[in-house]
C-alpha positions as protocol buffer text, in pm:
chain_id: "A"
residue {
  index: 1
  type: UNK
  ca { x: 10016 y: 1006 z: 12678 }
}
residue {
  index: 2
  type: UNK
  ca { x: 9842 y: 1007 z: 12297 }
}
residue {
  index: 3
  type: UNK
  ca { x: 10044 y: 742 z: 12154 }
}
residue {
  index: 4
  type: UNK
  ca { x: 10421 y: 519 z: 12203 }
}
residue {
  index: 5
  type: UNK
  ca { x: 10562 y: 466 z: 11874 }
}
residue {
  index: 6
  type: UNK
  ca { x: 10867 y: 122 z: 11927 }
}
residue {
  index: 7
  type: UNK
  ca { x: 11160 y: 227 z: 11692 }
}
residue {
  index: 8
  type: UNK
  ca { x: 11448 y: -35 z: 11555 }
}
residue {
  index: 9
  type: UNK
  ca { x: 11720 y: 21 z: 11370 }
}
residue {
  index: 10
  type: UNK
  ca { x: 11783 y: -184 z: 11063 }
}
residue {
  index: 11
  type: UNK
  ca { x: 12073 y: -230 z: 10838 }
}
residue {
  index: 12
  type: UNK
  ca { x: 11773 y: -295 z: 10526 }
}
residue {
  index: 13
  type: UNK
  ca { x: 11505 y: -28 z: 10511 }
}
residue {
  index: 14
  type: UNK
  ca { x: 11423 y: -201 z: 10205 }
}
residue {
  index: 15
  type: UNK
  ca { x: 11312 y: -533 z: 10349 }
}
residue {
  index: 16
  type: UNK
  ca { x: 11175 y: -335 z: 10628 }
}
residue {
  index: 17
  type: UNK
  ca { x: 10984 y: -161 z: 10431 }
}
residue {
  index: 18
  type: UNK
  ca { x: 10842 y: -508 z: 10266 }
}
residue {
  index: 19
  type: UNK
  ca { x: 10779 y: -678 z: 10606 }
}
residue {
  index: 20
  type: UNK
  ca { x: 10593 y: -410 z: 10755 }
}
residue {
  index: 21
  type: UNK
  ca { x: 10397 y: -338 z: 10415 }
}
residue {
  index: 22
  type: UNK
  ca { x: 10382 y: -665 z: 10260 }
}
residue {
  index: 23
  type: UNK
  ca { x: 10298 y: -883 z: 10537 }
}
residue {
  index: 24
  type: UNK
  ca { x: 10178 y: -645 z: 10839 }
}
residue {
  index: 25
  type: UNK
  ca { x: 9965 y: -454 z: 10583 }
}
residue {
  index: 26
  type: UNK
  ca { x: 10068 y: -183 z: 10743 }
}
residue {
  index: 27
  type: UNK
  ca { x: 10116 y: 203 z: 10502 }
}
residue {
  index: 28
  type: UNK
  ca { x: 10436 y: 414 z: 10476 }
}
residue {
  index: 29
  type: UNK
  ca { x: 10287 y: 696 z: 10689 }
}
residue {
  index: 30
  type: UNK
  ca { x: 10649 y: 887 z: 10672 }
}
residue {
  index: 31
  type: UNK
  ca { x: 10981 y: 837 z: 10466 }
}
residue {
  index: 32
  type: UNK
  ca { x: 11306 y: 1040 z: 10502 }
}
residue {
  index: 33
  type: UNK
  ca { x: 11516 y: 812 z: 10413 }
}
residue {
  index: 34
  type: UNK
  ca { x: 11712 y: 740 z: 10722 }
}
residue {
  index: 35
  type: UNK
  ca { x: 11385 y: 643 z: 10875 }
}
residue {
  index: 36
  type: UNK
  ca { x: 11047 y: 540 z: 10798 }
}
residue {
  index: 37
  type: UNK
  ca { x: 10708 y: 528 z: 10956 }
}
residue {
  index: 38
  type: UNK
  ca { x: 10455 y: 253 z: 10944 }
}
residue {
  index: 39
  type: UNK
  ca { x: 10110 y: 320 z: 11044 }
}
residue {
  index: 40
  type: UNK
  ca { x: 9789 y: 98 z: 11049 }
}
residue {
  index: 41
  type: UNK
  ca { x: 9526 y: 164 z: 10797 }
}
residue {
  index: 42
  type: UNK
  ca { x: 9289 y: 66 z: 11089 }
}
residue {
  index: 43
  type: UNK
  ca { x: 9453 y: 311 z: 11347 }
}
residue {
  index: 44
  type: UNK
  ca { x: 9633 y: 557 z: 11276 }
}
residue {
  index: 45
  type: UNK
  ca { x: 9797 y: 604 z: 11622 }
}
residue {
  index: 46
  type: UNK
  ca { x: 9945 y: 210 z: 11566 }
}
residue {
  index: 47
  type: UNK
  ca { x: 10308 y: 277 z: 11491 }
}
residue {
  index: 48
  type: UNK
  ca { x: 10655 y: 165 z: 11408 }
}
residue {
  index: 49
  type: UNK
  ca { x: 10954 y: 332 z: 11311 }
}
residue {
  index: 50
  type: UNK
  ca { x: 11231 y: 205 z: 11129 }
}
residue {
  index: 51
  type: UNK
  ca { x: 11559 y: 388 z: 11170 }
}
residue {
  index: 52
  type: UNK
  ca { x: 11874 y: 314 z: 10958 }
}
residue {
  index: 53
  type: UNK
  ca { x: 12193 y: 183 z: 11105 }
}
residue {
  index: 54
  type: UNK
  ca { x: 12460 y: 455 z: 11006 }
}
residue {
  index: 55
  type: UNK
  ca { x: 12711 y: 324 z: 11269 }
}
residue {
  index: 56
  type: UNK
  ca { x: 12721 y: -19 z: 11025 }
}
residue {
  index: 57
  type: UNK
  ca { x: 12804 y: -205 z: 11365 }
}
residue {
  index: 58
  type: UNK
  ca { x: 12613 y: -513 z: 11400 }
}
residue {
  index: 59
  type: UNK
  ca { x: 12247 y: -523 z: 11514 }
}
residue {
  index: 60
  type: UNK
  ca { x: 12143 y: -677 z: 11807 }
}
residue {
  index: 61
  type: UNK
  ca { x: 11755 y: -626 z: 11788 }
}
residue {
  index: 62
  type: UNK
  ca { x: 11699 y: -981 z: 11968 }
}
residue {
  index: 63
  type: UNK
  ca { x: 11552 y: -846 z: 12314 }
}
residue {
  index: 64
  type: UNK
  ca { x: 11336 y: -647 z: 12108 }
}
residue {
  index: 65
  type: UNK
  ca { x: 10959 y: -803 z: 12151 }
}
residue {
  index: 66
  type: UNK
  ca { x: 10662 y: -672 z: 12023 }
}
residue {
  index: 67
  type: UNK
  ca { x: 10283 y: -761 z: 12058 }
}
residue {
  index: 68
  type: UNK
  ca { x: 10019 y: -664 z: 11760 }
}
residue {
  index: 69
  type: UNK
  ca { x: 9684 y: -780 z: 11824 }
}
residue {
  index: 70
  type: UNK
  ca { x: 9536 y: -840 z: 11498 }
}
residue {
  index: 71
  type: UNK
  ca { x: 9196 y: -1016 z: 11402 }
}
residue {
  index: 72
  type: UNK
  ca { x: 9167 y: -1395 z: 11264 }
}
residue {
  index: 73
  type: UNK
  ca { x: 9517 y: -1505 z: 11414 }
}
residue {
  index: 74
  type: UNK
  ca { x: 9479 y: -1798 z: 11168 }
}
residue {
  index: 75
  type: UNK
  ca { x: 9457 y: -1617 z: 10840 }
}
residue {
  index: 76
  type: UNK
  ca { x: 9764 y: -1444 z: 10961 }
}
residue {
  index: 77
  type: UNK
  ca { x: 9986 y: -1791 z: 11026 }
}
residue {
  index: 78
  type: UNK
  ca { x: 9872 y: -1901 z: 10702 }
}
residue {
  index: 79
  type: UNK
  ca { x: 9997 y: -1577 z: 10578 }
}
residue {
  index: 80
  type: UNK
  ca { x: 10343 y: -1614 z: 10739 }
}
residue {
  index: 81
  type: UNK
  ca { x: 10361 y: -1949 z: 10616 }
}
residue {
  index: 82
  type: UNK
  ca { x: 10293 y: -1844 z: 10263 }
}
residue {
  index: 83
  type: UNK
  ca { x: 10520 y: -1537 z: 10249 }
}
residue {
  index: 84
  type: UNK
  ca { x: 10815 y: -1769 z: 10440 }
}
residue {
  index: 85
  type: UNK
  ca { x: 10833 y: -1545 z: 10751 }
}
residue {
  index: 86
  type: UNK
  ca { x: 11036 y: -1682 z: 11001 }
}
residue {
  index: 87
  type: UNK
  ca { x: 10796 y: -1829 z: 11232 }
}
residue {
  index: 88
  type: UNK
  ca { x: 10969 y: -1868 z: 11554 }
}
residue {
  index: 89
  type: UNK
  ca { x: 10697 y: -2003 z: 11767 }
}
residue {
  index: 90
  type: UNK
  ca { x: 10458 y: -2158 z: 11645 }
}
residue {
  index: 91
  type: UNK
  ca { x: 10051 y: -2068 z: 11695 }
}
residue {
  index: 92
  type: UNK
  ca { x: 9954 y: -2182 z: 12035 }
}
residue {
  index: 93
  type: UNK
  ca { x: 9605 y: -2143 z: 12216 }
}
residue {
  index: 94
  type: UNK
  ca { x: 9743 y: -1986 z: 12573 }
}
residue {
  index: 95
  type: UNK
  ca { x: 9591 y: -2066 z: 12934 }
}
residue {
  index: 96
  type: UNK
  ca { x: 9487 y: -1647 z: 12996 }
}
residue {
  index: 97
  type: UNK
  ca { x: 9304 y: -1635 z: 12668 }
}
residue {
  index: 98
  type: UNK
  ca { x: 9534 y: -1547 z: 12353 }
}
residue {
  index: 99
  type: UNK
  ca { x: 9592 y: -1743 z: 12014 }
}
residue {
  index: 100
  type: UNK
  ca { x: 9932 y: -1654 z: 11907 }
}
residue {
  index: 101
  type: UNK
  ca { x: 10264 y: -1709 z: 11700 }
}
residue {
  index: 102
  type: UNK
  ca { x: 10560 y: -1514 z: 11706 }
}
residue {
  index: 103
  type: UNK
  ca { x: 10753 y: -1389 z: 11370 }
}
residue {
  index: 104
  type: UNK
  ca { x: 11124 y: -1256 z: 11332 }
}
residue {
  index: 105
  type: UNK
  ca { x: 11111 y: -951 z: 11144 }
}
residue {
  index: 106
  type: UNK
  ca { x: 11427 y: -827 z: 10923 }
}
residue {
  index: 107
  type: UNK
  ca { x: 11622 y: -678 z: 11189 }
}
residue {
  index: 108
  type: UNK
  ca { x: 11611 y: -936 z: 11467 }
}
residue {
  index: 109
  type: UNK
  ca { x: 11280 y: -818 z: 11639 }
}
residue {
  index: 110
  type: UNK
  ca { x: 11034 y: -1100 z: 11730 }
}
residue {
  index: 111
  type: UNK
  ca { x: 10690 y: -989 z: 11627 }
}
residue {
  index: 112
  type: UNK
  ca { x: 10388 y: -1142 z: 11900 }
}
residue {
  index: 113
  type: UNK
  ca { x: 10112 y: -1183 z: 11648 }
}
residue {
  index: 114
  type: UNK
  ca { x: 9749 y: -1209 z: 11830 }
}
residue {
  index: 115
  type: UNK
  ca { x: 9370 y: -1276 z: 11901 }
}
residue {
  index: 116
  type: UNK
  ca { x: 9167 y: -1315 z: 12211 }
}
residue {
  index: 117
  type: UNK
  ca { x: 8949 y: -1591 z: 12198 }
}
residue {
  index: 118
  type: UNK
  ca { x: 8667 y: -1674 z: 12445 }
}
């Protein structure tokens, strides 16, 4: 395997595309329309696609859970806080060796920001 890319379906590409860009810092790497790519400037081969709900049934993009490892967990809660993402646990130093917080982002899917620490 080169790469897995998650997709979710949204009912608002448009504050998709501002969660992903905005706050993940992440760059429109593809846009049709009915779906967009978001790729890390750091690696390329970091991926998520955002597909459009055509169906217009109700989401349920809850038992969708994704980890990003990012570095300095705490400039990214402070981040979160300031942007009013929906912080839905807060940061925690784990047993196994993580610092981490999870974020809801537009579409249901909790977001698993973070950092190993020694």
């Amino acid at each position: 395997m080169r790469r897995i890319v998650p997709n979710i379906c949204s009912n608002d590409i448009e504050k998709s595309k501002q969660f992903y860009t905005e706050f993940l810092g992440m760059d429109v790497a593809m846009d049709l329309g009915w779906i967009v790519t978001f790729a890390s400037n750091e690696n390329t081969t970091a991926q998520i696609s955002i597909f459009r709900n055509n169906e217009n049934k109700p989401l349920d993009n809850s038992a969708i859970f994704l980890s990003v490892e990012v570095s300095n967990i705490d400039n990214w809660f402070q981040r979160a806080k300031k942007q009013k993402i929906e912080i839905v646990y807060p940061i925690t130093n784990e047993s196994w060796g993580v610092r981490r917080f999870f974020v809801k982002d537009p579409n249901g899917a909790t977001i698993n920001l973070l950092s190993h620490y020694v």
